[in-house]
N, C-alpha and C positions, 0 to 999 in steps of 0.2 A: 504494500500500500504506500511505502516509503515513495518507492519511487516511480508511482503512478502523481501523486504528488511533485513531487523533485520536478520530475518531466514537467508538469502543469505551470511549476514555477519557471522550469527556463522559458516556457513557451511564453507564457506571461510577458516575463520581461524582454525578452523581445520584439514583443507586441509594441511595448510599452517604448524602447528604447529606440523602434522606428516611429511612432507615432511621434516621441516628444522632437523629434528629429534637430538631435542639438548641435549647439556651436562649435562645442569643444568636448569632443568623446570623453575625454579624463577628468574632467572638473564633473560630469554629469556621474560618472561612475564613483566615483570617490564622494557626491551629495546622496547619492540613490544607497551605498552602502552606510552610511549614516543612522538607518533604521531596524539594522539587523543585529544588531549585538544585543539591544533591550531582550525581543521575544525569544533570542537563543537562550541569554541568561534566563531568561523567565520558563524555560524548558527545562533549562539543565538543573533550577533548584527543584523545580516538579520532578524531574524523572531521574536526577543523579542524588546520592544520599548529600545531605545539607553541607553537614563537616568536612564531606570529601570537596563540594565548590567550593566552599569558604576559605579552606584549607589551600586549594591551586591558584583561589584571586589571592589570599595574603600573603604567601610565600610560593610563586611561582619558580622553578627551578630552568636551569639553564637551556635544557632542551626545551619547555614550554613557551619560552620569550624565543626559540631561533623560531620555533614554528609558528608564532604567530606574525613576525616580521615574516617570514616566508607566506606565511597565507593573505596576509595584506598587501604586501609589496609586490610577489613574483605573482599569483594567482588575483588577485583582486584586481591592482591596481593595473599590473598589467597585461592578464590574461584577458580580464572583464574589460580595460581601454581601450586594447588592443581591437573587441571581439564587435564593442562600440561602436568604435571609428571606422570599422568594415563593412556595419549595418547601414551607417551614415553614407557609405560612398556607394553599398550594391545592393539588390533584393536581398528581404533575408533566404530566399531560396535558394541563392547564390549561395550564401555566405555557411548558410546552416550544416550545409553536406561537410564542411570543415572540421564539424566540430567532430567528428567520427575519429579526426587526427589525435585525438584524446588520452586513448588508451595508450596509442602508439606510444606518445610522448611519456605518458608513465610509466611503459615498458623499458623506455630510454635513458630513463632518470632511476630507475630501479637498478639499469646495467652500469652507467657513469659513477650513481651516487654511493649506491649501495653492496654491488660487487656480486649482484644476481644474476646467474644464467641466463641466458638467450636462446633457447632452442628453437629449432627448427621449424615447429609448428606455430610458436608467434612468430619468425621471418615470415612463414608462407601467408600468416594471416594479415601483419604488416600489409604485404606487396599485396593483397587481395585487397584492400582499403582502398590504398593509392590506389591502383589499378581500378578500381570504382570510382572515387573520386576523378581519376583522370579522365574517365569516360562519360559520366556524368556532368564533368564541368567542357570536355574540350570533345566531345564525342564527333560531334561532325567533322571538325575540321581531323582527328585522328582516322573519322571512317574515310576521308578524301584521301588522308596518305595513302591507307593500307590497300583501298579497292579502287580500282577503275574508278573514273569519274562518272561513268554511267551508271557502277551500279550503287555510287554513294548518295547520289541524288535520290528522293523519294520518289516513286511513281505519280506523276503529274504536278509537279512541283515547279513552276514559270519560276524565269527570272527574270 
């Protein structure tokens, strides 16, 4: 149900983030996450035991402060800016199929960061992405390479 939600919410705010169609992708990301920290807190005293959030706000340890600069800075500010200013300049239909690059990227930073295997089955699924993604975003002009130009055209299609 998590993330029939989750889903709901990204679609949401892109709804929202092509509608407000703003000036400046960064300054609109960095106002709009302004409002999420209240109802997480407000989650996390409901569903985490009390002492244990009390205990991580008043003494947070070393690793809890890199990851939240990590989730604000590298994810937020410039995953979400990033994702923004891409909605601002094309469809989000364009822009959406991108976001599939996702896992890729944390299979990546999983191999860089943390010294975890790569096997073969995430390559092939990797290149099965791209490979979607490339066809989905550049598909005709890929089918003009590959086929005759007679048979890349659609049937009855004027120019």
């Amino acid at each position: 149900m998590l993330c029939v939600i989750a889903a709901a919410g990204w679609g949401a705010s892109n709804i929202i983030a092509k509608a407000a169609k703003p000036q400046n992708a960064l300054s609109f990301t960095v106002w709009s996450s302004l409002w999420s920290p209240l109802p997480l807190l407000a989650m996390s005293w409901i569903f985490e035991d009390h002492a244990q959030t009390a205990t991580a706000l008043a003494h947070p340890t070393l690793i809890a402060i890199i990851a939240v600069v990590y989730l604000a800075a590298l994810s937020t500010v410039f995953g979400y800016g990033a994702w923004n200013f891409l909605l601002t300049k094309y469809s989000a239909g364009t822009v959406a199929p991108f976001s599939l690059l996702v896992p890729i990227f944390g299979i990546l930073s999983g191999v860089l960061v943390l010294g975890e295997s790569f096997d073969r089955f995430e390559i092939a699924g990797a290149l099965l992405v791209i490979a979607g993604l490339i066809f989905s975003n550049f598909g005709s002009a890929v089918l003009g390479l590959v086929l005759p130009k007679k048979m890349a055209e659609p049937e009855g299609s004027a120019k």
